[in-house]
C-alpha positions as CSV (number, residue, x, y, z in Angstrom):
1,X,34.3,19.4,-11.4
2,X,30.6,19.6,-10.6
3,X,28.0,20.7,-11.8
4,X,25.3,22.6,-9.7
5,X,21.7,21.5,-10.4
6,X,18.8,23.2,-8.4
7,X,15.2,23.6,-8.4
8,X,12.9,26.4,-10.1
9,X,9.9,27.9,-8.1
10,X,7.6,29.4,-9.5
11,X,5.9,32.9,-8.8
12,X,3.2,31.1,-6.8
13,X,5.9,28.7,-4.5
14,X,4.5,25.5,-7.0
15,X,8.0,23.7,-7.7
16,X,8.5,23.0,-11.2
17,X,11.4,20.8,-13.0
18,X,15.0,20.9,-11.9
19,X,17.0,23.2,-13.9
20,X,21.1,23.0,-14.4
21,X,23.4,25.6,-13.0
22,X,20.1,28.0,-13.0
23,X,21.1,29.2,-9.3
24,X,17.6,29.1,-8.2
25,X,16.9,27.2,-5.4
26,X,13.7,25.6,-3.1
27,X,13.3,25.3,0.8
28,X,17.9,25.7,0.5
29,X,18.1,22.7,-1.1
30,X,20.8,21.8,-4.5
31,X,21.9,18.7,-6.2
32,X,25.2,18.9,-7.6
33,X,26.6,16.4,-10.3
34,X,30.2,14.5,-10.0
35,X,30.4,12.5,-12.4
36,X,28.4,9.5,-11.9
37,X,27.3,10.9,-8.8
38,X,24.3,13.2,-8.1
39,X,25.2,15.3,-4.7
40,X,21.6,16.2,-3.1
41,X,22.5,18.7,-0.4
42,X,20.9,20.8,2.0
43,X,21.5,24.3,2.6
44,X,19.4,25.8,5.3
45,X,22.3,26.3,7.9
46,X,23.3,26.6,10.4
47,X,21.0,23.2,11.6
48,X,19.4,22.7,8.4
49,X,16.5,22.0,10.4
50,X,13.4,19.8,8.5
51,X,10.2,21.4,6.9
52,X,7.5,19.2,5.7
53,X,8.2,20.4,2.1
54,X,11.7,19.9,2.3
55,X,11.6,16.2,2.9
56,X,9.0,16.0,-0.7
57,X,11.6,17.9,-2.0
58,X,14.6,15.5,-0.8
59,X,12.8,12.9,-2.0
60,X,11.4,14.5,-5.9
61,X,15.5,15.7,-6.0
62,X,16.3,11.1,-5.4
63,X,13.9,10.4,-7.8
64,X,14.8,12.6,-10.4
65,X,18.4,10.7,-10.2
66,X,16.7,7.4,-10.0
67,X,15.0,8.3,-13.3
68,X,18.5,9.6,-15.4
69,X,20.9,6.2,-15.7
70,X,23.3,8.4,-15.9
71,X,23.7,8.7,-12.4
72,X,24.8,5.5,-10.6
73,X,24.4,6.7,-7.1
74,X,23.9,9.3,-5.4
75,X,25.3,11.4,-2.1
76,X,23.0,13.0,0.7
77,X,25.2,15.8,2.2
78,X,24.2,19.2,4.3
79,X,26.2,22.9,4.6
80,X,26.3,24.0,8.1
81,X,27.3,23.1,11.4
82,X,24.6,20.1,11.7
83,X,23.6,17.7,9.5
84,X,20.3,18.0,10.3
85,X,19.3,19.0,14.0
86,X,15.5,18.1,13.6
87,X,12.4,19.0,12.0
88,X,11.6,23.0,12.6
89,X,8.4,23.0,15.2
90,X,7.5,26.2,14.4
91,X,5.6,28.2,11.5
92,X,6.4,26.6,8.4
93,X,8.6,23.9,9.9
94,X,6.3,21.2,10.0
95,X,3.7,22.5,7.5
96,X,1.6,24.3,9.6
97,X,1.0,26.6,12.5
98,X,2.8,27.2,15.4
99,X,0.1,26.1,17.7
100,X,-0.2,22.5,16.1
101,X,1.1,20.0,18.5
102,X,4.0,17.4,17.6
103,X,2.5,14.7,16.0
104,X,-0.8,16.7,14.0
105,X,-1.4,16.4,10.6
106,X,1.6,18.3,9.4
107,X,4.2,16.6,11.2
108,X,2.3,13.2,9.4
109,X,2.5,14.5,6.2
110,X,6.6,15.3,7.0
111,X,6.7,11.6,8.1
112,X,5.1,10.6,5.5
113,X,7.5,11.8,3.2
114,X,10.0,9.9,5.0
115,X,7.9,6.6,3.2
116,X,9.0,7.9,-0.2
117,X,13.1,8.2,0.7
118,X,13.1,4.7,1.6
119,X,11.4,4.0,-2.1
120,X,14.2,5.0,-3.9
121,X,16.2,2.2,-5.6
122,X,19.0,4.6,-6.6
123,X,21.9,3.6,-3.6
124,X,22.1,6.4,-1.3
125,X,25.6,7.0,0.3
126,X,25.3,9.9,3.6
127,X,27.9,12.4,4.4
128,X,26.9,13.2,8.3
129,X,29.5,15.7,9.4
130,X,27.8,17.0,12.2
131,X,24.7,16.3,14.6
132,X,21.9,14.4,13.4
133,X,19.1,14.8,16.0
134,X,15.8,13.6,16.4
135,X,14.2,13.8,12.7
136,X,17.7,14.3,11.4
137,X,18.2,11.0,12.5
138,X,16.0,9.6,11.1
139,X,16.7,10.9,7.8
140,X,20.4,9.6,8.2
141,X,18.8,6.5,8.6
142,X,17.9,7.1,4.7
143,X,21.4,6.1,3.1
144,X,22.4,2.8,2.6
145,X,25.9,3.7,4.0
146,X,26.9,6.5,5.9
147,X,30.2,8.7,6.2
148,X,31.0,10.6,9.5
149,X,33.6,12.1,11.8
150,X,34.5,12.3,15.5
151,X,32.6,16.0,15.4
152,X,28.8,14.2,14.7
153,X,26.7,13.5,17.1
154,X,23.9,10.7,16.8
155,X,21.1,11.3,19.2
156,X,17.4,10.0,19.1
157,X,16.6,12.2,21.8
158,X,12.5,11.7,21.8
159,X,12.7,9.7,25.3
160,X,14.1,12.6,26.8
161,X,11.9,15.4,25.0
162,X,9.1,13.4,26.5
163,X,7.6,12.0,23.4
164,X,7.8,9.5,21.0
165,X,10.1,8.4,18.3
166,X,9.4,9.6,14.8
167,X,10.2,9.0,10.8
168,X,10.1,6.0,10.7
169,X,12.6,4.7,13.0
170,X,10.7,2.4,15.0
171,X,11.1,0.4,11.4
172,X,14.3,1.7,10.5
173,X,17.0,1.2,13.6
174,X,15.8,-2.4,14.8
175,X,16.6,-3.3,11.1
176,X,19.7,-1.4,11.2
177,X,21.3,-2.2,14.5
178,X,18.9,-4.9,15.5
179,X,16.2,-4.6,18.4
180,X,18.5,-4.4,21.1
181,X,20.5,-2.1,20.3
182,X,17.8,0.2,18.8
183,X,15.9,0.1,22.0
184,X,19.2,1.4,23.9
185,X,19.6,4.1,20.9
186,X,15.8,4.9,21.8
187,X,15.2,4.4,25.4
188,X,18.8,6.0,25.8
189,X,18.2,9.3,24.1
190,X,21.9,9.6,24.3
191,X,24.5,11.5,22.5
192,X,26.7,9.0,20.3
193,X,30.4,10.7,18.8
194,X,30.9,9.4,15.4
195,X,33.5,7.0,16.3
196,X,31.2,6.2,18.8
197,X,28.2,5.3,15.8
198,X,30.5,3.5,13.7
199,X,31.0,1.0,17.0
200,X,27.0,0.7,17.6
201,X,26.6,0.2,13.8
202,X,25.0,3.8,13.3
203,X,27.6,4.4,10.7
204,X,30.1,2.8,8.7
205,X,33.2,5.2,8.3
206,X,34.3,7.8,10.6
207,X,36.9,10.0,8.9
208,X,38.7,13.8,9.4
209,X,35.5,16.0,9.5
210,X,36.9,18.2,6.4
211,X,37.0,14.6,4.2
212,X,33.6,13.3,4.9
213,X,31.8,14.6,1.9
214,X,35.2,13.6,-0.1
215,X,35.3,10.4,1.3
216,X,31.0,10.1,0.7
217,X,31.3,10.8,-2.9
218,X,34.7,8.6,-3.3
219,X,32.6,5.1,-2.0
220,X,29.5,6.5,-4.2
221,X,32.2,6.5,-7.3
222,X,32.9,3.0,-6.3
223,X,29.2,2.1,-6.3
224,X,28.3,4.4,-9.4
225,X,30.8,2.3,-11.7
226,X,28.8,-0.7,-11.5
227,X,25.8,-1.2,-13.7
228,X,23.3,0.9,-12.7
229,X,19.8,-1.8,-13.4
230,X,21.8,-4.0,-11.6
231,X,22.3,-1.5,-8.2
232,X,19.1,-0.6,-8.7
233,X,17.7,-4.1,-8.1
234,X,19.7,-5.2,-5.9
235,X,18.8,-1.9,-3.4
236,X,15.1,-2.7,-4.3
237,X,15.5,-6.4,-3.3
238,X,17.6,-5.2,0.0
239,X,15.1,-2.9,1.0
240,X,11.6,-4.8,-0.4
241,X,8.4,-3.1,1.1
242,X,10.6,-0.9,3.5
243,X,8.9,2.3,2.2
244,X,5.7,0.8,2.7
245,X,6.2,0.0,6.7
246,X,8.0,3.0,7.3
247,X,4.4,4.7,5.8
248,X,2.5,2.3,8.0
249,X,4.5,2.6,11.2
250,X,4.6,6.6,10.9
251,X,0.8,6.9,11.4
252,X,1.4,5.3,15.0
253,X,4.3,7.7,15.3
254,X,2.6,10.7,14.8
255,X,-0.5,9.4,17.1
256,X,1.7,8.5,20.0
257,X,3.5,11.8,19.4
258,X,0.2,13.5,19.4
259,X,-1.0,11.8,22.5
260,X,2.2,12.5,24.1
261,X,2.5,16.1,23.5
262,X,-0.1,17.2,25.6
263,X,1.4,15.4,28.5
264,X,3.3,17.3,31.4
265,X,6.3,15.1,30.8
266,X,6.4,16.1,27.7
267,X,5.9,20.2,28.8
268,X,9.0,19.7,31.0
269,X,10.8,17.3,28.5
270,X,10.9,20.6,26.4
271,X,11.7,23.0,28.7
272,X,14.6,21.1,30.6
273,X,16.0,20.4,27.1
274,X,16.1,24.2,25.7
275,X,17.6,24.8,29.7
276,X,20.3,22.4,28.9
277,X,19.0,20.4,32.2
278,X,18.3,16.8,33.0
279,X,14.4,16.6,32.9
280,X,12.4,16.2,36.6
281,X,9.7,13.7,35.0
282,X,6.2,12.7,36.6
283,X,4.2,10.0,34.6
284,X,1.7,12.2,33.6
């Protein structure tokens, strides 16, 4: 049985604290509660594409659990047919207007958000049970172990947008896979099954797609019955000063991103990708 924990906003959109089985709810995000385990999910489907204030709010919901020892781990999981397709370009997607280019101040202050996940010493199991593109990626790159099925689809597909790789990853996937194989994830900008991830080291189990959230909270249970200043430490120690260079490394992210926008490649990159078309790229 869980227990649905969400969010209040208040009249003038300022969040306030979480509230129990209120209903309420902020940028479609919930945490639900099994047990030892706090379920953080998102719920803007069907891509659950990333806004700027989404990723702060991803990261108060983890520290919020951090803070209650009577969670011992918790479970990032999404509703919809992606996991999380990328950060939303547009409007409100990435904090500000439509016209800001990838890479401007609002798509910093989304990757600099991304520093704050990889704070967390509360161990982080992820439930990917569908694509997780781009951003989304990156925040996959956020668990400490990751659940997925034959249906997901890894892609770090900045090469062939034209631009250049974001939250973080230039930190996160050369320690995860090691260099080589983050520079074929990167360079690549292909499509990896889940099956497919789990070989490359992207993820750890690939399982039915129905039983991935399951099987997610199941290894979190196993975690969550240890002692929970002793996870806690041993996360910290395993991940020492990674929020820090994930901070560090994102302002060179968003500045190459920036740069890069403005390019022709990056114009066609775009266009040839929403055209479901191999990009005809010039070097300039």
């Amino acid at each position: 049985m869980t227990t649905s924990v969400s969010r209040r906003t208040s009249a003038d959109g300022a969040l306030g604290d979480w509230a129990i089985g209120d209903g309420a709810m902020a940028d479609g995000l919930r945490i639900e509660r099994d047990g030892r385990v706090g379920l953080v999910i998102m719920d803007r489907p069907p891509h659950n594409f990333l806004s700027y204030r989404q990723v702060h709010d991803i990261a108060d919901a983890m520290v919020e659990l951090e803070q209650d020892m009577s969670i011992g781990c918790a479970v990032l999981a999404a509703d919809g047919r992606s996991f999380c397709a990328g950060a939303d370009l547009g409007g409100e997607g990435v904090g500000g207007g439509a016209e800001e280019k990838v890479g401007g101040s609002a798509t910093l202050q989304l990757y600099q958000g991304s520093g704050r996940l990889f704070d967390v010493t509360l161990p982080i199991v992820g439930a990917i049970h569908g694509p997780a593109i781009g951003g989304g990626l990156g925040l996959a790159m956020v668990p400490d172990i990751r659940i997925s099925c034959p249906e997901a689809r890894f892609c770090a597909n900045f090469a062939s947008l034209g631009i250049h790789q974001g939250f973080g990853m230039s930190v996160t996937m050369p320690l995860l896979l090691g260099p080589e194989r983050a520079a074929k994830v990167l360079l690549g900008a292909k499509r990896y099954k889940g099956d497919e991830a789990v070989e490359l080291g992207l993820a750890d189990e690939c399982v039915p797609a129905d039983q991935v959230r399951d099987r997610a909270v199941e290894v979190a249970r196993e975690i969550a019955a240890n002692a929970p200043l002793a996870v806690r430490a041993i996360k910290a120690t395993l991940r020492l000063g990674l929020g820090d260079k994930v901070r560090e490394v994102t302002q060179r992210e968003a500045a190459e991103q920036l740069r890069l926008s403005g390019t022709e490649d990056a114009r066609e990159g775009m266009k040839a990708v929403s055209e479901r078309r191999p990009g005809n790229f010039v070097g300039r």
